[in-house]
N, C-alpha and C positions, 0 to 999 in steps of 0.2 A: 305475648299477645294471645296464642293459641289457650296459654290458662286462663286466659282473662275471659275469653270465651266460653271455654266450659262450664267460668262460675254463673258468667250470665245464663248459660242455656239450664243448669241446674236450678237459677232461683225462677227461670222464666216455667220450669213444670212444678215448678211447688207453688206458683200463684195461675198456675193452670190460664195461664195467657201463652199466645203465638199457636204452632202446630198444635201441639203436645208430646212432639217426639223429641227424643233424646239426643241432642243432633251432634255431644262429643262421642257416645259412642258409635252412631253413626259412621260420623269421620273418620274413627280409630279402625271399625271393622273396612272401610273403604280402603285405607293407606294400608293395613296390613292385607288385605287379599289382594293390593296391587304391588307390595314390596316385602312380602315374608318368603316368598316362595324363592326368590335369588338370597337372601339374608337366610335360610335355611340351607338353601346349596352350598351358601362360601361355609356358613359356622361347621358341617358334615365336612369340608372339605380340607379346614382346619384342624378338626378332632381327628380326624383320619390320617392327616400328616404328621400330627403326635405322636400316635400308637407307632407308625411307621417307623417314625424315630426311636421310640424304644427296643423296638422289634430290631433293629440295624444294631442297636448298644448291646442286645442279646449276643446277634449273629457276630458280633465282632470279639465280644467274651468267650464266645464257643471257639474260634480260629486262632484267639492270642492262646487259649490253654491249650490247644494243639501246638501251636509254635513254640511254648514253654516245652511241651515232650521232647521238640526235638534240642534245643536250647540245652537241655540237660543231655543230650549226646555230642555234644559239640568237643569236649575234652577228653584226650585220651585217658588223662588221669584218674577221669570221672567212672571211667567203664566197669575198673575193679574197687570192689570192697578191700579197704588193708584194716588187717586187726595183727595186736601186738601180744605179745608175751615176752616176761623175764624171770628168766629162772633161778633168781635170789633176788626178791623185793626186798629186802631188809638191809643189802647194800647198795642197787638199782632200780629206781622205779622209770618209767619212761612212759610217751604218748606220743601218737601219730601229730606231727607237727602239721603237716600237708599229706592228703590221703594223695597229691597227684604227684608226686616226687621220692615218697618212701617207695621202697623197691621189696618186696620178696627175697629173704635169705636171715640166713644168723650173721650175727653179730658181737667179736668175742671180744670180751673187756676184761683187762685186770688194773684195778685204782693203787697205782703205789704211794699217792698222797691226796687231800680235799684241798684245794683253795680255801685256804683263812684269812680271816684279818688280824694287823695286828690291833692290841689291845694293851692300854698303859691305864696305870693307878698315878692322879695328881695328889700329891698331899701339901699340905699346908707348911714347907719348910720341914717334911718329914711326920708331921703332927695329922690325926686327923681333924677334920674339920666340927664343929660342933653347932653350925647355924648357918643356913642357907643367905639367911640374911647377915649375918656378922660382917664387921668391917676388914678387909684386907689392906688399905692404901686410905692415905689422905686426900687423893689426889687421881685424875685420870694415869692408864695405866697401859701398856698394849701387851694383845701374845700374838705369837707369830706359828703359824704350820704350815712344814714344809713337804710338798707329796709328790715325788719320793724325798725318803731323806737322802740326804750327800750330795741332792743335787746341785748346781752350783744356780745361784739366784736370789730372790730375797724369800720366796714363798708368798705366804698370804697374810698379811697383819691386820689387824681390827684391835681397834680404840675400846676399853673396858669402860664405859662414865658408870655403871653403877659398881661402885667398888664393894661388891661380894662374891661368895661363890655361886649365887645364882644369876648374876652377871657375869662371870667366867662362861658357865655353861649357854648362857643365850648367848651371848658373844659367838663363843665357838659353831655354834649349831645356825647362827645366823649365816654363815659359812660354807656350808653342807654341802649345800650344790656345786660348789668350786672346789672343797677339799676333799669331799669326800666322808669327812672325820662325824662322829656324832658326839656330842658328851651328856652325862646323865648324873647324877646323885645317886651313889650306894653305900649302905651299911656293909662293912666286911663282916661284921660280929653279928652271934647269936641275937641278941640281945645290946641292948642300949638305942643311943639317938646319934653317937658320931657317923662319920660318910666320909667317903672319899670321892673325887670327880673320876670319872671310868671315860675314858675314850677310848672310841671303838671306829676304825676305818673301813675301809671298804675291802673286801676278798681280793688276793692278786698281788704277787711280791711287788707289782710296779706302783700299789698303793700303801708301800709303808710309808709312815710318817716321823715329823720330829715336830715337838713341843715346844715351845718358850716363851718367857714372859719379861719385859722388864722390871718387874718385882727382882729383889734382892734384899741378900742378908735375912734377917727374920722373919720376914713376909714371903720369899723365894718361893713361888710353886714350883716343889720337885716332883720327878719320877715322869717327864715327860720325852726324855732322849731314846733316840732309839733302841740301845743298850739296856735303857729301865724295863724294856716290854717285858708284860707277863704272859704276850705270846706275840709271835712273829708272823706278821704276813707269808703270805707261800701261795706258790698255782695248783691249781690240780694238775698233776701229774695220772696218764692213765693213757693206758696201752691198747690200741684200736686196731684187731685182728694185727698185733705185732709192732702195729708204727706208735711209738711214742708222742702226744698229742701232750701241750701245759695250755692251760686258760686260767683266766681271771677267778673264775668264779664256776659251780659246781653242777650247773645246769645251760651248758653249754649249746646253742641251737648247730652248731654248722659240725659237730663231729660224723654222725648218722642223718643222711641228709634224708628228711624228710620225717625225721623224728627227734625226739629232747626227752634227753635224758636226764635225770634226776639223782648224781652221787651223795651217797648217804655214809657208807664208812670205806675205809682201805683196809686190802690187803693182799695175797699173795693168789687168793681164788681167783678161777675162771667165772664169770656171769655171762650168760649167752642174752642179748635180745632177739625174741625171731620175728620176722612180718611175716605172715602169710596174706594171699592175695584168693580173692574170691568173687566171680562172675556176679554176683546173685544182684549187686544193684545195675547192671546193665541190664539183665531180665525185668528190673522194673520198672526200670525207665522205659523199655521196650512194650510192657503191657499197658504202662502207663499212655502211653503213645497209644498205642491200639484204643482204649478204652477215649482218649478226646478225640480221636478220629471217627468213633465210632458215635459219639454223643454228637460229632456235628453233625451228620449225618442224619440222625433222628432229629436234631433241633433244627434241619433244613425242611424237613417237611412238616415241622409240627409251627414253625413262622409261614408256610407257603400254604398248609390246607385249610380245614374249616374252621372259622369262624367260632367262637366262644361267647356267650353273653355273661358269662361268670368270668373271663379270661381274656383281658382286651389283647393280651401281647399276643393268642393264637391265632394265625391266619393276617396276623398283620401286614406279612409282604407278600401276600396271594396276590397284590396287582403289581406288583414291583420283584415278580421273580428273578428278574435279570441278574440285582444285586446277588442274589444268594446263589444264583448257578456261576458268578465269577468264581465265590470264595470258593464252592465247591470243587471245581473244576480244576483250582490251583491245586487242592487239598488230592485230587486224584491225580494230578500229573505225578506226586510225590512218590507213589509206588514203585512206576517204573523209571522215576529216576536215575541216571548214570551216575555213577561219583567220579568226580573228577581226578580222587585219588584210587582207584578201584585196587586190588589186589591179589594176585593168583587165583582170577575166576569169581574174587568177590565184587558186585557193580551195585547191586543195588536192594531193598529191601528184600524182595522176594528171597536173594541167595540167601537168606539168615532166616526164613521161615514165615512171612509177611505176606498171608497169600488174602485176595478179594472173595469172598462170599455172596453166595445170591441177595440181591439186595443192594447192594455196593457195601454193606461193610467190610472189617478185613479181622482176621484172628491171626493168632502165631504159632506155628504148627510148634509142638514142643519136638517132638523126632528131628524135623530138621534144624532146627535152632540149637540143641545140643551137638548134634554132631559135627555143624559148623565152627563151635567154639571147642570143641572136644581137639581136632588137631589142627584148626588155624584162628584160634582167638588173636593173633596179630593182624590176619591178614582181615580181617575182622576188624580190627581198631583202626586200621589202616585207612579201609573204607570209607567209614562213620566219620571220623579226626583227624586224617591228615598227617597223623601223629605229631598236633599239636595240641597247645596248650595256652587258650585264648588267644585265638587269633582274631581279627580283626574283621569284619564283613569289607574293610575298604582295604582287604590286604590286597597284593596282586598276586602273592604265590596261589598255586591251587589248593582249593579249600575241602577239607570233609564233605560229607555228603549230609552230614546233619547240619550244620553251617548254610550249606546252597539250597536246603529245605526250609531256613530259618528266613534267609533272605525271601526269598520268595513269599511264604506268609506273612513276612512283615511289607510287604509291596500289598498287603488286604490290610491291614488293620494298624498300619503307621498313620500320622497325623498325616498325610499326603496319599495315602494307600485310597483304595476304590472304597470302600465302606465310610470312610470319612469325607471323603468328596463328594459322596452321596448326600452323605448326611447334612452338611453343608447348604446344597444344594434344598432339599428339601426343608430345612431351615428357611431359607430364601424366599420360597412360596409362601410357608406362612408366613412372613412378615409383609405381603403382598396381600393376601388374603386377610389380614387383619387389617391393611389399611383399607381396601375394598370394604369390609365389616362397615367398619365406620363412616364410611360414606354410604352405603347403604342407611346406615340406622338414622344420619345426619337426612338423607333423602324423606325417609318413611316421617319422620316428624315435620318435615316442610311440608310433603302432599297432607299429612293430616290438617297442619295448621289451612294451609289453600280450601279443604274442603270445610274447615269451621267456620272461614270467612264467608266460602259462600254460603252457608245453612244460614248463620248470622241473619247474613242481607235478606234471604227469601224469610225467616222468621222475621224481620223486621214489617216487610209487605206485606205477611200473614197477620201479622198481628194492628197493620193500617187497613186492613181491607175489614178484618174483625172488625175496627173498632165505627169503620163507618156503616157498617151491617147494622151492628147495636146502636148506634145514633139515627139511622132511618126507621129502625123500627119503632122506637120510643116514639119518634115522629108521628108516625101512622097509628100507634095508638093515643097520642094525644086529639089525632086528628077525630079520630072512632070519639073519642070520650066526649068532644064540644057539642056534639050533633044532639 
C-alpha cells in the first residue's frame, strides 16, 4: 500500500497536480527522525557486542598459551632433556624410546647371537621350478605350516585351487598373519629363468616352522621340513650389564627402559649405550612461561585501553573490564602459589627465580634459577610434578604445582570457565538486540506508511479544493466575457 502511494505522489508532481510536494520522502524523513535514533542505538549496540566478542576469543588465547606453559611442566619426565650415544654404531644403534622413563647412565651390552628366522628352499620334487605359471597337480591340493615345528596339532592348512607355483606362494602368504611364514620366487643361479619358492618366517626360535603339502611322488614339493633349513630360527641372545636377556627379534623395546635398541652383528665386544640428561628444556619451558605471562599482560591492557579506528579488537573490553581483571587475577595468584608437593624449601615459583617486576610482569632471575637446580633439581621436580607422570586433574593424590596452576587457568578458559560464560552471555544480548532491530525497522515502515496515508488524503483535498478554485474562476471569467 505504502508503494502504491509513492507511485501515486510521484506521478501526481510530474502532472504538477495536488501540493507539489513530495509527500513519500516526506513521510520517509518523518519515520526516520522518529525511529532512527533508537535503530541506531540497538545496531552500535550490536556491533559493539561483536568486537567484544572477539576481544574475549583474544583474551582467552592469551590465558590458554599461559596454561599450555605450565601444561608442559606438568611431567617429571618432561623437565630433562635425555640424549643418547653408542659407542660402536656398526654393531648397536639405539633411540630415546620415551624421553620420560629413560634414565641417565651407561649401559653395557655384549650380542652372543641376532634373532633369525628360519629360511627353507621349496623345489619341485628336487627340480627347480621353470614357470610361475606351470602346472603342478590335476586337481585341488593343500599345504600345511606348522609354527613352531614338533608342535603337537594340525597347524595351518589352506586349499591350493590354482595349481601352480604362483598359487603355492599366494596360498602360503595368504597366511602370513596367522603363521608368520612369507614365500616368494627366487633364482639361485647367475643367470637363466629357473626359481625356487624361498620361505622366510618370522625372527625367534618360537617361530620355526615346518612345510607340507599333499602333493606326492613326482609332483612332491620338497625341502620344506625343518631339517631342510638353510638357516634356523634362533633369539637374540645378549648380555645386559651381565644379565643374559633372549627375544624374538633384534630390536627389542623393554631391555633399556626408555630406550630401543637396534642389534646389527654379534660378538664377544663391550658396546656401551650412555643417556645423559640435561636441564636446558625445563629452562624453556620456564622462559616460555615467563614470555605468555608476560604477553597476557600487555594484551590485558591493550583489550582494556584506547580505542583503534584501524583496530576494532583494541580497547574492546574497555567497558567490560571486569572479565579481563578475572583472568588476570587468576594468572597473578600463580606466583605465590604453594605446591602441594613443595620440597626442602621449594614452594613455589619465586624459589626457582620467578620474581614480579614493575608493571606486574615477571622475568627469571638466571643466578637463582641455576643455583636452585645446581644441588636440588629433585627437589625442584618434586615441586613442579609431584614426581609424576600424567596425572590426572581428577586425581585425589596431591598434585604438582604446575598441574594446580593448569587447573585453575583452565577454571578461565574451559567451555564452563568465566570467559566462556561471558561470552555466551553476550551472545544472548545480541540475539535480543537483533530481534528489537527488527521490530524497530518493522515499526519505521508502519509510521512511514501512516504518514503516506495521511499526505495521500490531505493531497486529495488539495487537489479538490484546486480543482474548484479553477472552476470558479473559469466562471468569473465567462461571466467578465458576456457583458
Amino acid at each position: 500500500m505504502a508503494a502504491d502511494t509513492a507511485i501515486g505522489s510521484t506521478i501526481t508532481q510530474a502532472l504538477k497536480a495536488g501540493s507539489g510536494v513530495d509527500i513519500n520522502e516526506l513521510a520517509t524523513s518523518l519515520a526516520e527522525a522518529e525511529s532512527l535514533p533508537r535503530i541506531n542505538s540497538v545496531t552500535k549496540k550490536i556491533e559493539s557486542s561483536k568486537v567484544a566478542i572477539s576481544g574475549m576469543g583474544v583474551l582467552k588465547a592469551g590465558v590458554e598459551r599461559l596454561r599450555q606453559s605450565f601444561v608442559a611442566l606438568e611431567d617429571k619426565g618432561s623437565l630433562l632433556t635425555k640424549s643418547l650415544s653408542t659407542s660402536n654404531t656398526n654393531r648397536v644403534t639405539a633411540v630415546i624410546s620415551s624421553q620420560a622413563n629413560a634414565s641417565a647412565g651407561t649401559t653395557k651390552l655384549i650380542v652372543n647371537s641376532l634373532a633369525r628366522p628360519q629360511q627353507n628352499t621349496i623345489s619341485d620334487n628336487g627340480d627347480a621350478f621353470t614357470s610361475l605359471t606351470s602346472s603342478l597337480a590335476s586337481s585341488d591340493f593343500t599345504i600345511n605350516l606348522k609354527v613352531p615345528h614338533g608342535t603337537s596339532g594340525s597347524g595351518t592348512t589352506v586349499t591350493v585351487s590354482n595349481h601352480t607355483p604362483q598359487g603355492v606362494i599366494d596360498a602360503i602368504n595368504s597366511k602370513t598373519a596367522i603363521t608368520g611364514v612369507e614365500a616368494r620366487a627366487a633364482n639361485l643361479l647367475a643367470s637363466g629363468t629357473t626359481f625356487h619358492i624361498i620361505l622366510r618366517g618370522k625372527t625367534g626360535a618360537l617361530n620355526s616352522f615346518e612345510f607340507s603339502s599333499s602333493l606326492s611322488g613326482s609332483s612332491a614339493l620338497k625341502g620344506g621340513d625343518r631339517g631342510s633349513a638353510t638357516d634356523n630360527a634362533g633369539d637374540l641372545q645378549v648380555l645386559v650389564n651381565d644379565q643374559l636377556f633372549k627375544r624374538d627379534n633384534n630390536s627389542p623395546i623393554d631391555l633399556i627402559e626408555g630406550v630401543q635398541p637396534s642389534f646389527k652383528s654379534a660378538g664377544s665386544q663391550t658396546t656401551n649405550i650412555v643417556v645423559a640428561e640435561s636441564s636446558a628444556s625445563l629452562e624453556t619451558s620456564l622462559k616460555s612461561m615467563v614470555e605468555a605471562y608476560n604477553n597476557l599482560i600487555k594484551l590485558s591492557d591493550y583489550l582494556t585501553g584506547e580505542s583503534d579506528e584501524e583496530d576494532e579488537v583494541a580497547g574492546s573490553l574497555s567497558k567490560d573490564k571486569a572479565t579481563v581483571n578475572v583472568a588476570l587475577n587468576k594468572a597473578r595468584s600463580l606466583i605465590n602459589l604453594s605446591s602441594s608437593t613443595a620440597s626442602n624449601g621449594f614452594t613455589n615459583l619465586r624459589d626457582i627465580g620467578i620474581n614480579t617486576k614493575l608493571g606486574g610482569e615477571v622475568s627469571l632471575d638466571a643466578k637463582v634459577y641455576a643455583a636452585a637446580l645446581k644441588t636440588n633439581f629433585s627437589d625442584v621436580r618434586t615441586m613442579l610434578t609431584g614426581d609424576t607422570n600424567g596425572q590426572s586433574a581428577n586425581s585425589a593424590s596431591a598434585k604438582g604445582l604446575a598441574l594446580d596452576m593448569s587447573i585453575i587457568l583452565d577454571s578461565v578458559v574451559s567451555d564452563t570457565g568465566s570467559i566462556t560464560t561471558k561470552e555466551s552471555a553476550v551472545q544472548k544480548k545480541i540475539g535480543k538486540y537483533e530481534e528489537q532491530l527488527l521490530m524497530l525497522e518493522d515499526r519505521l515502515e508502519s509510521i512511514k506508511a501512516r504518514y503516506l496515508k495521511q499526505f495521500a488524503a490531505m493531497e486529495t483535498l488539495v487537489q479538490r479544493n484546486k480543482n474548484t478554485g479553477e472552476y470558479l474562476t473559469s466562471q468569473f471569467e465567462a461571466m467578465q466575457n458576456s457583458k
